[in-house]
C-alpha positions as CSV (number, residue, x, y, z in Angstrom):
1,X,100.5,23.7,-39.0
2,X,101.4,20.2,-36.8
3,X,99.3,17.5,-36.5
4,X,97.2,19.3,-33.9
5,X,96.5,22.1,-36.0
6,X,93.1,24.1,-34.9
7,X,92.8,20.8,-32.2
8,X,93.0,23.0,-29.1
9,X,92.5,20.0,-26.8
10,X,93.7,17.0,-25.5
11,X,90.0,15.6,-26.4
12,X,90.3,17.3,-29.7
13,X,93.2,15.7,-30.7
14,X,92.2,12.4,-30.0
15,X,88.4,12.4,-31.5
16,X,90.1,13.5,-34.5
17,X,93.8,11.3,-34.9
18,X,91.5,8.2,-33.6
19,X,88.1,8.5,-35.4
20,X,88.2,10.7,-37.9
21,X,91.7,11.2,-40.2
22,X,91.6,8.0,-41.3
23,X,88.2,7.6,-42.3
24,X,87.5,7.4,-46.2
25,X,86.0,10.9,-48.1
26,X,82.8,11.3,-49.5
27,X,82.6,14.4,-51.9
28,X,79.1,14.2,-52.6
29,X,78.6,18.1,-54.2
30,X,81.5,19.0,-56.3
31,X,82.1,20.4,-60.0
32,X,85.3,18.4,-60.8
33,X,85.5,18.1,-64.9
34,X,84.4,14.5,-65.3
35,X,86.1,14.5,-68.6
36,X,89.4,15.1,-66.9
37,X,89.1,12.0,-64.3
38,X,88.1,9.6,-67.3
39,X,91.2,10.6,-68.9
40,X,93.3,10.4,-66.3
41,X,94.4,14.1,-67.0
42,X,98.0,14.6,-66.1
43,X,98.4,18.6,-64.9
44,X,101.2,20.8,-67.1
45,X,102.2,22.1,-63.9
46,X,100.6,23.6,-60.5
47,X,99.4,27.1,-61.9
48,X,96.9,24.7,-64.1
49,X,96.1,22.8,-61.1
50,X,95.8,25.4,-58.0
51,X,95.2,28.7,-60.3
52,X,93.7,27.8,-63.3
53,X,89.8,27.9,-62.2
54,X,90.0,28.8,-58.7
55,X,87.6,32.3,-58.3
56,X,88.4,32.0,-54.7
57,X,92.2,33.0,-55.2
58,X,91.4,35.3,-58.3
59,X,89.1,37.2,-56.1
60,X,92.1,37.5,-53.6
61,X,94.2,38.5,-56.4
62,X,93.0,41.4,-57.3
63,X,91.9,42.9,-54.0
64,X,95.5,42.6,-53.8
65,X,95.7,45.4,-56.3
66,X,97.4,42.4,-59.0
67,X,96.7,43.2,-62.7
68,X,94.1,40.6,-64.6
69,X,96.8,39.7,-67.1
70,X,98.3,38.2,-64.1
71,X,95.1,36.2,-63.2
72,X,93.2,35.2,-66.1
73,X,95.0,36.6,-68.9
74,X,98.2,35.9,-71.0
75,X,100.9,36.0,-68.5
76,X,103.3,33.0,-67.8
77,X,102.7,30.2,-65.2
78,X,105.6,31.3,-63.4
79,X,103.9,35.1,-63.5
80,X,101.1,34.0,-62.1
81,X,102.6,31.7,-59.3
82,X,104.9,34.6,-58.5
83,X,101.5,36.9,-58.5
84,X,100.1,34.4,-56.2
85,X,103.1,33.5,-53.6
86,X,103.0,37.7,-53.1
87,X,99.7,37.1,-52.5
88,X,99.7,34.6,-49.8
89,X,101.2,36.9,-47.2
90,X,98.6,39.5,-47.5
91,X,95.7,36.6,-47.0
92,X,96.3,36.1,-43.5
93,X,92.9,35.4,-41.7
94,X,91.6,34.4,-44.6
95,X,90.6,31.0,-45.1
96,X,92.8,31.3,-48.3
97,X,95.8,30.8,-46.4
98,X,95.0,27.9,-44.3
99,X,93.9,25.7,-47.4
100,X,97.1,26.8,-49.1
101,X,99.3,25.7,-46.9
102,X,97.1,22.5,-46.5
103,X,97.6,21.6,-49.8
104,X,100.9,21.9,-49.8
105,X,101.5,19.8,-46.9
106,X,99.2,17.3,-47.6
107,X,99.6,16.7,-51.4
108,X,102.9,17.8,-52.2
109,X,104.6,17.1,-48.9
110,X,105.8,20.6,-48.5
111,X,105.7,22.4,-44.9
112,X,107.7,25.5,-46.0
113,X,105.2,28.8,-46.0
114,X,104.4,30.2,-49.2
115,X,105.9,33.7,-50.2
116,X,107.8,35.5,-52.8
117,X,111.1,34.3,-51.2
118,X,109.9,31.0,-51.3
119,X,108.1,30.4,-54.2
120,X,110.4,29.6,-57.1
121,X,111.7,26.5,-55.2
122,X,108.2,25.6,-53.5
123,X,106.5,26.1,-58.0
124,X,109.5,23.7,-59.0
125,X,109.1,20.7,-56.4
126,X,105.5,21.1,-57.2
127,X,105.7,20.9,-60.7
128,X,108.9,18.0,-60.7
129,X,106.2,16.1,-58.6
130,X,103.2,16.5,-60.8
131,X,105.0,14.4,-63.6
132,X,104.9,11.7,-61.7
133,X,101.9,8.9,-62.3
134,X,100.7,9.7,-59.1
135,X,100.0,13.1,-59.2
136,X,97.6,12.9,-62.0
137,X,93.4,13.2,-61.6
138,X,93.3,9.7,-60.2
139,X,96.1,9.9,-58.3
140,X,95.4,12.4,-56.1
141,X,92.1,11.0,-55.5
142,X,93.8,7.8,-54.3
143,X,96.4,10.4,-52.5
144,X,93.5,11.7,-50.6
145,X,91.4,8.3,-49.9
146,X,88.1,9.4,-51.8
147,X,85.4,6.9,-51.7
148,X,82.9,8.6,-53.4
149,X,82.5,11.8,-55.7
150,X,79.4,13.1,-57.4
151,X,79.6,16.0,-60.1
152,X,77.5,18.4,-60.9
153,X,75.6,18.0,-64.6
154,X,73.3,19.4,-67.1
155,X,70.1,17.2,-68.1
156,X,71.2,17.5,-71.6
157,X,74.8,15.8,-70.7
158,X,75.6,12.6,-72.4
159,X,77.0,11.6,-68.8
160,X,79.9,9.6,-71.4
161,X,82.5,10.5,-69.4
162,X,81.0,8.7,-66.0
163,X,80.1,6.1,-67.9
164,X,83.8,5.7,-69.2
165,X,85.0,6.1,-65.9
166,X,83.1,3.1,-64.3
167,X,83.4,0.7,-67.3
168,X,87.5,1.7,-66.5
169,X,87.6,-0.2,-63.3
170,X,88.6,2.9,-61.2
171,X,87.9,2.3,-57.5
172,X,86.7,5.8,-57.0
173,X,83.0,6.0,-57.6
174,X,82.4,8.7,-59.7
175,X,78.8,9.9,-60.2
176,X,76.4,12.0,-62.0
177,X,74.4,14.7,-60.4
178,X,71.2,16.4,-61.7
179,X,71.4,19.8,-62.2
180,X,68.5,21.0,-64.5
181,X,68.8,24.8,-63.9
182,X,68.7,25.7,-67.8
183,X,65.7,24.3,-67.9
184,X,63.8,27.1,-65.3
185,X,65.9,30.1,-67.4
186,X,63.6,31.4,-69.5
187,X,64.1,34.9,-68.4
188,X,66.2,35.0,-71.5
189,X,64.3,33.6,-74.4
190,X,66.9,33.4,-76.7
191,X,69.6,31.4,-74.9
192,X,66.7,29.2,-73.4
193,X,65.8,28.2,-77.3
194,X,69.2,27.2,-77.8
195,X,69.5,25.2,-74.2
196,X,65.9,23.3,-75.4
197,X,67.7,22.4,-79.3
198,X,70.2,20.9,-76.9
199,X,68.5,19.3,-75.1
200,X,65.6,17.8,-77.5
201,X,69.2,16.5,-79.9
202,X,70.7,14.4,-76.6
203,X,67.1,13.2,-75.7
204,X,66.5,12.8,-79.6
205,X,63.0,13.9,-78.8
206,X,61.7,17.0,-80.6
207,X,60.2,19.1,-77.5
208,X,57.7,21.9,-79.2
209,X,55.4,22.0,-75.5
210,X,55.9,21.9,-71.6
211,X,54.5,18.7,-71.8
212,X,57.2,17.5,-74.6
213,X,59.7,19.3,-72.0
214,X,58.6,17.2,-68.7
215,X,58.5,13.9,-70.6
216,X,62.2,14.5,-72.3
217,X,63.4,15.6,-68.7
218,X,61.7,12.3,-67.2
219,X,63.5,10.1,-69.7
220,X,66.9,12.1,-69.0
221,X,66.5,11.9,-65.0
222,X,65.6,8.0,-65.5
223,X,69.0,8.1,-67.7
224,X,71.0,9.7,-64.7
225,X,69.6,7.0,-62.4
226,X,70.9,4.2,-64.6
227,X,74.4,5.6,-64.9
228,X,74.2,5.7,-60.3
229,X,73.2,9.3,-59.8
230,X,71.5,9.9,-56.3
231,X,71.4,13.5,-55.8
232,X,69.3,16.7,-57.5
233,X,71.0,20.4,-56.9
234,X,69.3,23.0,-57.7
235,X,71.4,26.6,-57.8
236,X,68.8,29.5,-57.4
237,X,68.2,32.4,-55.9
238,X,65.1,31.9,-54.0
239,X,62.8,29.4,-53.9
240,X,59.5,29.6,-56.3
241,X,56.2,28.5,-54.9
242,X,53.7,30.5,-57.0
243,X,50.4,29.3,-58.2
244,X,49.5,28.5,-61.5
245,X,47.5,26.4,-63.7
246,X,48.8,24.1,-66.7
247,X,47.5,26.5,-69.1
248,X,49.4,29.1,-68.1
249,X,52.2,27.5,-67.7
250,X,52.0,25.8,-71.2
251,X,51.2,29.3,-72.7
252,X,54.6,30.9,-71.1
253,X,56.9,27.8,-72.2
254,X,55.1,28.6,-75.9
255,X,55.6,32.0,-75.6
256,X,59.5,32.1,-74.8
257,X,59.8,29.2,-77.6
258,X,58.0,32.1,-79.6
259,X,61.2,34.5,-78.6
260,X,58.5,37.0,-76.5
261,X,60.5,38.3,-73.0
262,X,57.8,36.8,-70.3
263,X,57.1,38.8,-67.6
264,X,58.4,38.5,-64.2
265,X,55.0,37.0,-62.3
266,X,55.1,34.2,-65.7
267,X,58.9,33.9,-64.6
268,X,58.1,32.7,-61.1
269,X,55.1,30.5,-62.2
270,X,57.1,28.7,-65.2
271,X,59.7,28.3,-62.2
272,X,57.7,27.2,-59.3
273,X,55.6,24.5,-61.7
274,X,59.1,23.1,-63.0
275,X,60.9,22.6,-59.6
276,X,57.8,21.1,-58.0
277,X,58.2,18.4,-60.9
278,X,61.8,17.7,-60.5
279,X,60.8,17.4,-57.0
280,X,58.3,15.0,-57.6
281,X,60.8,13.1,-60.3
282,X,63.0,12.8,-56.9
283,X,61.1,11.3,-54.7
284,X,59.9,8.6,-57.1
285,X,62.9,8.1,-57.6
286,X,64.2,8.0,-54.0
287,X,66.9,10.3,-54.7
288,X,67.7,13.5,-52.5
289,X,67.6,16.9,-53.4
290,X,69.9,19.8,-53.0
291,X,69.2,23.4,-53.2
292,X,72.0,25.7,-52.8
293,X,70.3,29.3,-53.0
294,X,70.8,33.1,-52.5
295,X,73.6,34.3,-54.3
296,X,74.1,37.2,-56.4
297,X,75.1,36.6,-59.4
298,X,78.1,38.2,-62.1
299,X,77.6,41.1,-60.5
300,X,80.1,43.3,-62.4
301,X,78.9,43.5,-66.0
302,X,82.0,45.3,-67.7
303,X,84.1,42.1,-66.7
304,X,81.2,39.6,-66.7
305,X,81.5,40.2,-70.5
306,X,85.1,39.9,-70.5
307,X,85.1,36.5,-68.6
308,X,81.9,35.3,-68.5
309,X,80.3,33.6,-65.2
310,X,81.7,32.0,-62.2
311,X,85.4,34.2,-62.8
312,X,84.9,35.7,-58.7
313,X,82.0,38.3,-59.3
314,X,79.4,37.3,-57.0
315,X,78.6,37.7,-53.2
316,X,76.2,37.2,-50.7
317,X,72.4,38.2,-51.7
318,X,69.8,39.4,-49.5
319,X,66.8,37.4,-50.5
320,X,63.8,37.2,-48.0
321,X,62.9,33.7,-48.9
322,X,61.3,31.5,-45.7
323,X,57.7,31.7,-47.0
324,X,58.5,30.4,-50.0
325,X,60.4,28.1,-49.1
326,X,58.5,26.9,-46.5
327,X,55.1,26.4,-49.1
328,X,57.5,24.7,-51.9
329,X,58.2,21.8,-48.9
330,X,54.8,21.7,-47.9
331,X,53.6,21.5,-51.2
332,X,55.6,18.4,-51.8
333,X,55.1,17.1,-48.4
334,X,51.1,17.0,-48.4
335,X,51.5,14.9,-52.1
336,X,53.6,12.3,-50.4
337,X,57.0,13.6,-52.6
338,X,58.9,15.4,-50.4
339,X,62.7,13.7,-51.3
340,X,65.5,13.4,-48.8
341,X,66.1,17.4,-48.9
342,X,69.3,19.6,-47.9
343,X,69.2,23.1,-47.4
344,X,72.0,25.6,-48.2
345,X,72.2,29.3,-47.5
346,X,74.7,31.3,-48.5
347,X,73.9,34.5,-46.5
348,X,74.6,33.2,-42.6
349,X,71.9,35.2,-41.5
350,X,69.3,32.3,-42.8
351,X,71.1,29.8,-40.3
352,X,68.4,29.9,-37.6
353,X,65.5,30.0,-40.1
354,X,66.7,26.9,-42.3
355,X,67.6,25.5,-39.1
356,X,64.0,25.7,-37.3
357,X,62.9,24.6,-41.2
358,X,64.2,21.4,-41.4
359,X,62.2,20.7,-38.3
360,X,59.0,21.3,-39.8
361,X,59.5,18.3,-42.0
362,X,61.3,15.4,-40.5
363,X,60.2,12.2,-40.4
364,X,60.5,8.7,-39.8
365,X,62.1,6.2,-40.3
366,X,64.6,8.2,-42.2
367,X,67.1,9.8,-39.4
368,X,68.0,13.5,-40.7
369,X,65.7,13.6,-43.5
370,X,65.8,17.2,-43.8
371,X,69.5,18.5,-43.5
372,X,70.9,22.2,-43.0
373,X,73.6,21.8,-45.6
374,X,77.7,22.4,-44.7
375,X,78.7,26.2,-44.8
376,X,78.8,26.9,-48.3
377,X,80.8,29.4,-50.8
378,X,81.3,32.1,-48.4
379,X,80.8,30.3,-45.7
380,X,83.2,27.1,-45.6
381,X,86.1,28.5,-43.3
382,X,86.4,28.0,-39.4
383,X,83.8,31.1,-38.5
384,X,81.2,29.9,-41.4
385,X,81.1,26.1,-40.1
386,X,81.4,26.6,-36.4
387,X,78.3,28.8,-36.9
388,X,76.8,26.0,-39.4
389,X,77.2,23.5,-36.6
390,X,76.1,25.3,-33.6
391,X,72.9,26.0,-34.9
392,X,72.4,22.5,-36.3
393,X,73.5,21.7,-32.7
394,X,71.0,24.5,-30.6
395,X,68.4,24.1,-33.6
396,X,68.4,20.2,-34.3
397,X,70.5,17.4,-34.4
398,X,74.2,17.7,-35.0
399,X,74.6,14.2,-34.6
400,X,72.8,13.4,-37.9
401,X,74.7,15.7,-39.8
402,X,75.6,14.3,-43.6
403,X,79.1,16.4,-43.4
404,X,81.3,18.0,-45.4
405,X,81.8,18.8,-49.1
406,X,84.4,20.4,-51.2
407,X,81.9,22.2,-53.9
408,X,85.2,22.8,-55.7
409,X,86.4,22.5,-59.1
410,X,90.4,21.7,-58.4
411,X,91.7,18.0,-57.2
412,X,93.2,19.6,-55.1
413,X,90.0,20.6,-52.9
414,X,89.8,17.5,-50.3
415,X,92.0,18.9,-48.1
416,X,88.5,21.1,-47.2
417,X,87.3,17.8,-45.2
418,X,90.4,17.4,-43.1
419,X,89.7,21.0,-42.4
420,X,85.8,20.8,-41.7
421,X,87.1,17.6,-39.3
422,X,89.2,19.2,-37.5
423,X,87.3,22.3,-37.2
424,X,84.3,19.5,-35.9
425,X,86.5,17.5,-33.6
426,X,87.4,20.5,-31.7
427,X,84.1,22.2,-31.0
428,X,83.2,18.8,-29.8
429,X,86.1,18.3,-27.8
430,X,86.1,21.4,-26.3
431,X,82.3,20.8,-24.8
432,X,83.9,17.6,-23.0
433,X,86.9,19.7,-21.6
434,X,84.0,22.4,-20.6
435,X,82.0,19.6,-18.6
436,X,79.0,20.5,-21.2
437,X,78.8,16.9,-22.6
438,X,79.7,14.1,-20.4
439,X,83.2,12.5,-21.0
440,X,81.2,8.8,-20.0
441,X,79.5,9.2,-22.8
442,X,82.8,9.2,-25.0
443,X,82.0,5.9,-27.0
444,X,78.7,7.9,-27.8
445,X,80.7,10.9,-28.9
446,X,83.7,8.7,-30.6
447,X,81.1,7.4,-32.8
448,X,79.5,10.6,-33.7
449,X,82.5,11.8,-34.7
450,X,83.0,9.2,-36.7
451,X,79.2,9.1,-38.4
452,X,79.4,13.1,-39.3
453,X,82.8,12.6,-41.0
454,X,81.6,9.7,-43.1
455,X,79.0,6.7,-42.3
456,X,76.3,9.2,-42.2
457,X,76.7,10.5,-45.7
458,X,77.5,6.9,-46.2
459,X,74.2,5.7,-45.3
460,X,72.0,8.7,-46.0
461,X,73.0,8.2,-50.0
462,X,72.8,4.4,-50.0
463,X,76.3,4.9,-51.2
C-alpha cells in the first residue's frame, strides 16, 4: 500500500497525486454523532473509535466464527482488538482490509499489516496517539482536510449540537440533514404515537391531524434551513406513488393515532402522500433530496431483539421499484417541485435502470440535476464503484458526478474518499493509456478529475 496504491498507470498516478489528493473533502451523507464533534469527544482508545459502531467489521466478525461477547458484548478492548487483528487476515478481498490498513496509514501513521502477531504493539501506538489533542473528533477532521460534513437527523431533533458547533468557531462546517422517516412509519401504531409526542413537544405544537402533522413538519424543515441544512434523505425500501385523496389520508393518520394496525394499501397511500410533501417542502426550499432505498432490513429477529437495528443484520433486497419510482419523479416534475434529486440503489442490479432514470428528468440550467448516487452500503469497494461509474459513464455523464461519501458513523471513515479517488483516477487513466479518450484533451480530463472529487459537490450544494 505505496503512494500508487490501485494507480495502475503512469496517467493514473499523476491525475490523482496532481489533482486530486490534495483537494479538500466534502462528506455530504454521513451519520457521525453530532454531539460528539460539538464536544470535541476525545476516544478512550481505538476499540471505541474503529470497533465500537462499526456493523461492517461486526458482520466480518462473526462470519469468522468469533463469539458476540467478543463483538458487542462485555469483553475487554484488548479482547476485542485481538478478536479483530485475527480477523484481518481472513478478510482478504474484502474491502475490509484495504480501509484497515488505510486507516492505519493515513491516521495513525502505521504501515505495518494488521494481525495477531502484530496487534498488541499496532492497539498501543494507536491508543498512546489518541491522547494526544490532535486525535480527538476535530482533530481528525483537520487530519483529514474536511471542508464540509452533513449528518443525518430526525425532524424532531433540537439540531443543539450543530448549532453549538458553529457558534464554536470550528472551521469544519458541520450541518444538519433532514431525515423524516419516522414520520411515514405507521406500520406500527404504537411506536409511531410515541415518535408524534416527540415530535409535537420539540415543535411545541400539539399535532391531533395530518394537517397539524404537515404544518409542524413545515415549521421543523424551515428550522433545519435556518441552522444551514441543504439536503433531504430519505431511507426506504421502495418508493411510494399510490393515489389517494386527503380524506383518506386524514382518516389513516387518525386511525393509527387511534392505535388501529392500518392496512398495507393505507400504508402505501399515508407514505406516498407524505414523501410527495417533503418533496414539495424541498423544492421550495431549493434544497436536494436523497433517497437511499432497497435494503432489507434486521433481518434476524432472535438477535434483532438482542441488539436492536443497524448491529450488521441486513442485506441486499430485491424490490421491483422503476414504476414507482419513475411516477413519484413525474409527479413532482409536472407540479414544478422536482428538487435537485440523487438516486441510491443498494442492489447493483438497479444500476442501468436509475441510470437511464435520471435521464428522464434533467434539466437546465442545473448541470447533473438528477444524480445516480456513489455505490452505497454494499456497494462502496473497488467492484461496487467501478460499476457505479461505468454506468454513469455508458448511461450519462460521469463528468457531472457529485462524488463520494463516507455514509459512516466512525471519524475514522474519510479515508473512503482517498479510496473512491484513487479508484476514479485510475479508470480514467487507464482509458488515456488505452487510446479511448484522447491524451490532448488532458486539461479537459485534469479538471474533471478535479470537479468529481470536490468542486462539483462544491457547487451542486451551494456549499
Amino acid at each position: 500500500m505505496d503512494e500508487n496504491f490501485l494507480l495502475q498507470s503512469p496517467t493514473a498516478q499523476a491525475l490523482y497525486h496532481n489533482h486530486a489528493a490534495h483537494l479538500p473533502i466534502i462528506d455530504y451523507h454521513c451519520h457521525l454523532n453530532p454531539k460528539e464533534v460539538a464536544e470535541d469527544h476525545r476516544f478512550s482508545g481505538i476499540t471505541e473509535l474503529w470497533l465500537g459502531g462499526d456493523h461492517y467489521k461486526w458482520r466480518a466478525l462473526r462470519s469468522n466464527g468469533v463469539e458476540e461477547k467478543y463483538i458487542t458484548g462485555n469483553a475487554s478492548d484488548w479482547e476485542k482488538f485481538q478478536k479483530w487483528a485475527e480477523t484481518m487476515p481472513y478478510c482478504m478481498r474484502n474491502p475490509l482490509y484495504h480501509w484497515t490498513h488505510l486507516e492505519l496509514r493515513t491516521a495513525f501513521g502505521i504501515n505495518k499489516i494488521l494481525n495477531a502477531t502484530t496487534a498488541r504493539e499496532i492497539y498501543e501506538e494507536c491508543n498512546e496517539k489518541l491522547q494526544r489533542p490532535e486525535f480527538s473528533a476535530r482533530g481528525l477532521m483537520r487530519r483529514y482536510n474536511v471542508e464540509v460534513v452533513c449528518t443525518t437527523d430526525d425532524p424532531a431533533d433540537t439540531l443543539e449540537h450543530h448549532i453549538a458547533t458553529r457558534n464554536s468557531g470550528f472551521e469544519t462546517k458541520v450541518l444538519p440533514t433532514w431525515r423524516p422517516d419516522k414520520a411515514m412509519a405507521i406500520d406500527n401504531p404504537t411506536a409511531y404515537r410515541t415518535y408524534i409526542e416527540q415530535l409535537s413537544s420539540t415543535a411545541k405544537q400539539d399535532i391531533q391531524t395530518y394537517t397539524d402533522l404537515l404544518d409542524v413538519l413545515q415549521k421543523r424543515h424551515d428550522f433545519f434551513a435556518s441552522v444551514g441544512c441543504r439536503l433531504s434523505d430519505h431511507g426506504v425500501n421502495e418508493f411510494y406513488a399510490d393515489d389517494f385523496t386527503e380524506t383518506e389520508v386524514n382518516t389513516i393518520f387518525r386511525k393509527v393515532m387511534d392505535g388501529k394496525q392500518p392496512t398495507a394499501d393505507e400504508v402505501n397511500k399515508f407514505r406516498s402522500a407524505l414523501m410527495l410533501e417533503d418533496g414539495r417542502m424541498d423544492a421550495k426550499a431549493g434544497w436536494t433530496q436523497q433517497f437511499h432505498y432497497g435494503p432489507m432490513r434486521n433481518n434476524n429477529t432472535r438477535m434483532f431483539r438482542q441488539l436492536g437495528p443497524d448491529t450488521g443484520y441486513d442485506s441486499i433486497g430485491t424490490w421491483n421499484t422503476s414504476e414507482s419510482l419513475s411516477r413519484f419523479l413525474d409527479r413532482l416534475d409536472c407540479e414544478g417541485n422536482l428538487a435537485k434529486t440523487i438516486l441510491y440503489c443498494i442492489n447493483p442490479s438497479d444500476n442501468e435502470m436509475l441510470a437511464t432514470m435520471i435521464g428522464n428528468f434533467q434539466e437546465g440550467p442545473e448541470a447533473g440535476k438528477i444524480q445516480f448516487g456513489s455505490g452505497w452500503w454494499f456497494n462502496d469497494q473497488l467492484d461496487g464503484m467501478e460499476r457505479q461509474m461505468n454506468c454513469l459513464s455508458v448511461l450519462g455523464l460521469l463528468s457531472r458526478f457529485v462524488g463520494m461519501l463516507t455514509d459512516s458513523r466512525s471519524f475514522l471513515s474519510y479515508p473512503r474518499h482517498e479510496y473512491f479517488r484513487r479508484c476514479m483516477c485510475n479508470l480514467i487513466g487507464q482509458d488515456v493509456e488505452d487510446g479511448k479518450l484522447p491524451a490532448e484533451e488532458m486539461p479537459f480530463i485534469q479538471q474533471m478529475v478535479e470537479d468529481i472529487s470536490y468542486y462539483n459537490a462544491k457547487r451542486y450544494f451551494r456549499f
